[in-house]
Wavefront OBJ file of the C-alpha trace (Angstrom):
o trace
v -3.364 -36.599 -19.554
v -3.193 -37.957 -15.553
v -1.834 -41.288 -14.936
v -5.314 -41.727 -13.413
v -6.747 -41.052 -16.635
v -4.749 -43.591 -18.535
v -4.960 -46.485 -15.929
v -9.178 -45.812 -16.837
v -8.596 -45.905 -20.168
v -6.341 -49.373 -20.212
v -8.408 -50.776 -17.594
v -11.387 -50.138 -19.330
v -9.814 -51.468 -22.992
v -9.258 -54.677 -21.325
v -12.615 -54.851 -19.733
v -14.225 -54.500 -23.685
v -12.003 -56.780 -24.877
v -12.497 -58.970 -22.616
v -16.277 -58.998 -23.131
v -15.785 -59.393 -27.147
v -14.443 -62.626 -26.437
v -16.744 -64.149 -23.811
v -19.641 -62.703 -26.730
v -17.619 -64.360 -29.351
v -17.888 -68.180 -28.043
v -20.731 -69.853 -26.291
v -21.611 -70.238 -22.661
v -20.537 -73.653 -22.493
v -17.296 -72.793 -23.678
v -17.176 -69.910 -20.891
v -18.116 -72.031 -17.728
v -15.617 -74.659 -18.647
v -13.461 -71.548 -18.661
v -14.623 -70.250 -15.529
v -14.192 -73.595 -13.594
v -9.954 -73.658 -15.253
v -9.886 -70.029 -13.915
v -11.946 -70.839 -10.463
v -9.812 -73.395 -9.279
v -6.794 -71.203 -10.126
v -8.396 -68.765 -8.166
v -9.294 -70.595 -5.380
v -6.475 -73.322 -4.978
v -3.457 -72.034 -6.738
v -3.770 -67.635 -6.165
v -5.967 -68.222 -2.980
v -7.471 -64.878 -3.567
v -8.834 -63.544 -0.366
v -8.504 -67.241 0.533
v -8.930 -66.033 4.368
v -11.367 -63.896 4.103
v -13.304 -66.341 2.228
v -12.241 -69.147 4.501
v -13.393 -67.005 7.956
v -16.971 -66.315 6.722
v -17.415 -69.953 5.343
v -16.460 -71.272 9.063
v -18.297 -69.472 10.607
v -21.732 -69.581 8.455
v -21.273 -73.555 8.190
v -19.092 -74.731 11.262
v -20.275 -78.837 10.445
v -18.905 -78.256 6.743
v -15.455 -79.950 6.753
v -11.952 -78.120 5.380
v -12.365 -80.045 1.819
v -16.246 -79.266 1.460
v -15.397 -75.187 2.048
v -12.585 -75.077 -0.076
v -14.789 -76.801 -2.501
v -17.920 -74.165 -1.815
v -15.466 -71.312 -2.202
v -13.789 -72.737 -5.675
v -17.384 -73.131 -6.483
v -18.113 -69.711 -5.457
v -15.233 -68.257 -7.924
v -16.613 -70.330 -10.542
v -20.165 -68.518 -10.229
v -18.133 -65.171 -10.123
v -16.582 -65.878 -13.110
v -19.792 -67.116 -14.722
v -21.872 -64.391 -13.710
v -19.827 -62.022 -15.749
v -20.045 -64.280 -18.892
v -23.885 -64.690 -18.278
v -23.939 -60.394 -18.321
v -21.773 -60.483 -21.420
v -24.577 -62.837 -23.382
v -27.303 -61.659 -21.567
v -28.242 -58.630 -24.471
v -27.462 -61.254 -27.505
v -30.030 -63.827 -25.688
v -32.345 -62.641 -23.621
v -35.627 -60.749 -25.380
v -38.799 -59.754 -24.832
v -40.196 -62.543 -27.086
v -38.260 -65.439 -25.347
v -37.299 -64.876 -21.564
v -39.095 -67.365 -20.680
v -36.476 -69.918 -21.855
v -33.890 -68.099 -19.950
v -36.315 -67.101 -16.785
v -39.139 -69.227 -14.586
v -40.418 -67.186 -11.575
v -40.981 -68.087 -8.039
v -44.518 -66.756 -6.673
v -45.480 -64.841 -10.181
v -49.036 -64.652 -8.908
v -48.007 -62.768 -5.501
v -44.785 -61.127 -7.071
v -47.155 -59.242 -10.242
v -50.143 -58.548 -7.887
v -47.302 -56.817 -5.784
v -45.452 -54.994 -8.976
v -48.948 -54.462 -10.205
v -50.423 -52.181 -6.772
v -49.805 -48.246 -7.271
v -48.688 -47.916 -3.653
v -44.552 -47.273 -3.350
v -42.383 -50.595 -3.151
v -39.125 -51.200 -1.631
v -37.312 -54.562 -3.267
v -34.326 -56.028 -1.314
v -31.531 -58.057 -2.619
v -28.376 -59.278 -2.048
v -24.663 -60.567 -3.695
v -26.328 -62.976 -4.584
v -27.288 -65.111 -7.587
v -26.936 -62.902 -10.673
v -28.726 -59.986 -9.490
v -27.212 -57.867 -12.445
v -28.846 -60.160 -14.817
v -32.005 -59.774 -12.725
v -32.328 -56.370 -13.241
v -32.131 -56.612 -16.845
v -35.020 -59.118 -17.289
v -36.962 -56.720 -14.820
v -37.682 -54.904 -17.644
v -38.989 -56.894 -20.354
v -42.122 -57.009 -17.554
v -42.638 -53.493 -18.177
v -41.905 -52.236 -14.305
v -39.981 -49.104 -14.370
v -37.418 -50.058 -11.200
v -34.996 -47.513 -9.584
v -32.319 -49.081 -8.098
v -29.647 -47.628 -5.834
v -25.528 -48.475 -6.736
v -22.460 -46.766 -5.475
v -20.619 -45.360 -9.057
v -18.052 -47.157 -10.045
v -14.285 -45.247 -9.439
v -13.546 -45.975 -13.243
v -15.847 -43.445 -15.214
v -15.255 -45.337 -18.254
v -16.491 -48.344 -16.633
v -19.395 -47.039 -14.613
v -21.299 -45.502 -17.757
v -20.436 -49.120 -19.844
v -21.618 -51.235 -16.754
v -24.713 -48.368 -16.202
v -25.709 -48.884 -20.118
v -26.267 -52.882 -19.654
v -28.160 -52.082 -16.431
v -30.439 -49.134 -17.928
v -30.932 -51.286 -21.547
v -34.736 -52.315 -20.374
v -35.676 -49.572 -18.336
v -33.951 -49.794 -15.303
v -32.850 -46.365 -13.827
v -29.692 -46.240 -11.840
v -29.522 -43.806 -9.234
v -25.813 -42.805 -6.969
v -26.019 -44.393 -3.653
v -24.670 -41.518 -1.421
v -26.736 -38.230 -0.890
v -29.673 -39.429 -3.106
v -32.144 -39.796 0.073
v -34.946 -37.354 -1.224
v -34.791 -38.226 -4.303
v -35.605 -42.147 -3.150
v -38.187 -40.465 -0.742
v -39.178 -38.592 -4.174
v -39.689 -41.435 -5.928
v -41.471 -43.416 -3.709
v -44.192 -40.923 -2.479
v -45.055 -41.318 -5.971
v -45.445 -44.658 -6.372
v -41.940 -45.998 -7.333
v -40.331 -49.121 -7.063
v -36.720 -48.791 -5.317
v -34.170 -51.478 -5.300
v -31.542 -51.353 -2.942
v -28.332 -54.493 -1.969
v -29.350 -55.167 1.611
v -26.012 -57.095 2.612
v -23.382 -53.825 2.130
v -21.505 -52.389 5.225
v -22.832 -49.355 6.321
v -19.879 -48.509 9.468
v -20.132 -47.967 13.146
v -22.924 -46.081 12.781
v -25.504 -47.934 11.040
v -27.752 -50.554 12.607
v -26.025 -53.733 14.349
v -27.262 -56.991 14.091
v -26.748 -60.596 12.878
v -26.348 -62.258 9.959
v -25.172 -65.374 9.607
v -24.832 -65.540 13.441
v -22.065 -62.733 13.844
v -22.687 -58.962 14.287
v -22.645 -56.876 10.741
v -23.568 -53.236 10.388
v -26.668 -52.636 8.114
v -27.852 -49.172 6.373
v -31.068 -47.534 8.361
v -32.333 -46.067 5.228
v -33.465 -49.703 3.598
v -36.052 -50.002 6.859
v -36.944 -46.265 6.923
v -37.956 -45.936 3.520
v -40.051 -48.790 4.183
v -41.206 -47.625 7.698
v -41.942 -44.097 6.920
v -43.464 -44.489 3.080
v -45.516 -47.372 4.233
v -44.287 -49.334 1.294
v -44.058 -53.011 1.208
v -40.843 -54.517 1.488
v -39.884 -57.417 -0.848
v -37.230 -59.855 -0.318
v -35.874 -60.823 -3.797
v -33.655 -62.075 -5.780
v -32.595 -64.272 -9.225
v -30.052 -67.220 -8.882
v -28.706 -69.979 -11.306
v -30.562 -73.206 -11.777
v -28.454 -76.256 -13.234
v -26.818 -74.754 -15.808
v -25.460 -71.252 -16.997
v -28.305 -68.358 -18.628
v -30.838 -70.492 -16.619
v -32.165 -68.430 -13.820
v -35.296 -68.265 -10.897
v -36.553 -64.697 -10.208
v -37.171 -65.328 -6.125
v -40.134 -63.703 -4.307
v -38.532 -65.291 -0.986
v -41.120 -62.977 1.136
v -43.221 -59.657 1.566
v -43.665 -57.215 4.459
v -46.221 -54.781 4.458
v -45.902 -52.477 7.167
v -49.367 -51.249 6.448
v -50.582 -54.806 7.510
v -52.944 -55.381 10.253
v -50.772 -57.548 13.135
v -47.138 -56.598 11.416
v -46.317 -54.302 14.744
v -43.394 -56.617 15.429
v -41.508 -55.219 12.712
v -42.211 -51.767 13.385
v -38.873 -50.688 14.506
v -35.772 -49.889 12.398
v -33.557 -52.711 14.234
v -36.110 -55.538 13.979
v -37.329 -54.726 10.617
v -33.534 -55.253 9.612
v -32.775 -58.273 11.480
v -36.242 -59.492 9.394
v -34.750 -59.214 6.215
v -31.301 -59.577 6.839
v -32.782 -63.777 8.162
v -34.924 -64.181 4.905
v -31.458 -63.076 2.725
v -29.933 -65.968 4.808
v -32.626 -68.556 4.576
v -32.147 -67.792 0.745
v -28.206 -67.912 0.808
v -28.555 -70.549 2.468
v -29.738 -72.508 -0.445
v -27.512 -71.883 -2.535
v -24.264 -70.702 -0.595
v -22.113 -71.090 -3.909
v -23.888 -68.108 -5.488
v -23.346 -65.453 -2.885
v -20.163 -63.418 -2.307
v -18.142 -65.295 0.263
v -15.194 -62.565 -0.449
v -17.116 -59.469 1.483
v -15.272 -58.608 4.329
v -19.219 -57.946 5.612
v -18.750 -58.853 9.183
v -17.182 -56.669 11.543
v -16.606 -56.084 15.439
v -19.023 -53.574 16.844
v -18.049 -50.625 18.382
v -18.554 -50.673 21.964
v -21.954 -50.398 23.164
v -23.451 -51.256 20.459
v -23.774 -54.759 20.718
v -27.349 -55.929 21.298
v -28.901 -59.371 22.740
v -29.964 -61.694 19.776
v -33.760 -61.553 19.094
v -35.504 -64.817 18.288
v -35.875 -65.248 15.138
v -39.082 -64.732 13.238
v -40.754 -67.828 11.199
v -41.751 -65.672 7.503
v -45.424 -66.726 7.477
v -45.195 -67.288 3.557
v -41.840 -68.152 2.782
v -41.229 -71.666 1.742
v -40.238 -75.081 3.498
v -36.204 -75.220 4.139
v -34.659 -78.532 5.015
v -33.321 -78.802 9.053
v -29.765 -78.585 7.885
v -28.129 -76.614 5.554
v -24.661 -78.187 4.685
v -22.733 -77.042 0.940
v -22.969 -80.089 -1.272
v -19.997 -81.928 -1.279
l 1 2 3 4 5 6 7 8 9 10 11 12 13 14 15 16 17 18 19 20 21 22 23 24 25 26 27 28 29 30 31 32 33 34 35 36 37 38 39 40 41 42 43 44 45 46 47 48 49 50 51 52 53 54 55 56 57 58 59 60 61 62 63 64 65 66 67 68 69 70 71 72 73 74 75 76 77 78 79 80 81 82 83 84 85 86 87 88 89 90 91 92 93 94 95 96 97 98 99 100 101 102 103 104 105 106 107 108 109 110 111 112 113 114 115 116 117 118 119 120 121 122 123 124 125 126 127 128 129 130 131 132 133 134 135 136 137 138 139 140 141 142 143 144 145 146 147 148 149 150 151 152 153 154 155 156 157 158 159 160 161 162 163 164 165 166 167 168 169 170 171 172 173 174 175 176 177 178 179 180 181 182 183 184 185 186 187 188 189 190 191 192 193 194 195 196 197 198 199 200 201 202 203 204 205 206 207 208 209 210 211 212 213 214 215 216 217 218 219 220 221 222 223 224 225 226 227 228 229 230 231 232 233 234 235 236 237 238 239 240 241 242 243 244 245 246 247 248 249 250 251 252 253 254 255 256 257 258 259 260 261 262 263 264 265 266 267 268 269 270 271 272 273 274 275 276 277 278 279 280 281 282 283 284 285 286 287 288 289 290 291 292 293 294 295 296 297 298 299 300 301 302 303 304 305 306 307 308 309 310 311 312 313 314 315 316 317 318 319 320 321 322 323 324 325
């Protein structure tokens, strides 16, 4: 037996346990928990304190020093949470009471959408509990096939993979997988892919947040070249813990008469990658501050910033977008 082998094993003992104990109390007891462990996190370990403390500059330059380090112990605290919330989620959440749990943004626009036979391409983000969001996906009776990279801890990946795949969900590996997405969407499928992940030097450079960060081409080509509509969507926290809004934030359809402007790979990226900010935006403590997402172009690759284009049915956002103090 490898050392490899064993480090799984004990890594994956304490990940169980671990989970038996958040199960074993309630989730009032675990976000009074989480904020203890957040601030020791945040203020005492400064995990990735300057990685965390870079992005948060630069996305809110008015914010002062005390209201980021407050926004990133916040952000640990929703880290922490969001595991507790997938712990409890199974015990909780059914298909005869989501609706406690669950209240959904758009439902009208977001079934009609889930409801058409043609193929549908749903983006997300770190953001919000988006493994949680998956889950309650299925109690609405959508089969969903979403796109992850495995996890390096086999143990782990088919425990994690048994939570997401519990209401229909299907996971499919992230690398090499491109015809069987293109499979599954010329017949119809729904594919769910993380639209804020580096994808290198050679994927497609734009901004987000208003610094350059490499995006992957397949997100807009699947949409582009299946003619499947694109949602922008996501589930976050309301004011307190296994409360959650499913998000409809907006819908392309490139099969839309007058939606030439998003024809191309680039600008169809830059599209979505601006309605995942506008949604970040309000709520910057639930998104993943700790990616080292942005990264310096390679030469030649940077491009002139586009203006940006106002989502015809997204909703109001205020003029300023500052993290609560």
């Amino acid at each position: 037996m490898s050392l490899l082998h064993l480090r799984h094993v004990a890594e994956y003992a304490v990940v169980r346990v671990s989970f038996a104990l958040i199960q074993a109390v309630s989730i009032e007891t675990c976000q009074t928990v989480c904020r203890v462990l957040a601030w020791l996190a945040s203020d005492v370990l400064q995990v990735r304190a300057k990685i965390v403390e870079e992005n948060l500059t630069h996305a809110f330059p008015d914010a002062t020093p005390t209201e980021r380090r407050r926004l990133a112990r916040r952000m640990w605290e929703h880290l922490l949470l969001m595991v507790c919330e997938i712990a409890h989620a199974p015990r909780k959440i059914h298909e005869t009471n989501w609706r406690t749990f669950v209240t959904v943004h758009r439902k009208h626009d977001l079934i009609l959408a889930f409801l058409s036979r043609r193929p549908k391409v749903v983006v997300t983000a770190h953001f919000g509990n988006f493994e949680v969001g998956g889950y309650i996906m299925g109690f609405w009776g959508f089969p969903t096939f979403t796109m992850a990279r495995p996890l390096d801890n086999p143990f782990l990946d088919r425990f994690v993979n048994r939570f997401r795949e519990s209401m229909g969900q299907t996971i499919i590996p992230k690398h090499g997988t491109a015809e069987l997405a293109d499979s599954l969407l010329g017949t119809g499928g729904t594919l769910v892919l993380v639209g804020d992940q580096h994808a290198g030097e050679k994927g497609v450079w734009i901004e987000f947040f208003g610094r350059p960060a490499s995006c992957h081409k397949a997100l807009a080509l699947f949409t582009l070249l299946n003619k499947a509509p694109m949602l922008i969507s996501g589930i976050r926290r309301l004011d307190r813990p296994m409360r959650f809004e499913v998000r409809l934030a907006e819908l392309y359809d490139p099969a839309e008469p007058g939606n030439d402007e998003l024809g191309g790979v680039t600008e169809l990226t830059q599209w979505y990658n601006d309605v995942l900010e506008d949604e970040i935006r309000q709520a910057p403590d639930q998104y993943w501050w700790l990616h080292h997402r942005w990264r310096d172009p390679p030469p030649g690759r940077k491009r002139k910033r586009r203006k940006r284009r106002t989502p015809r049915t997204a909703p109001s956002l205020p003029d300023a977008h500052r993290p609560a103090a």
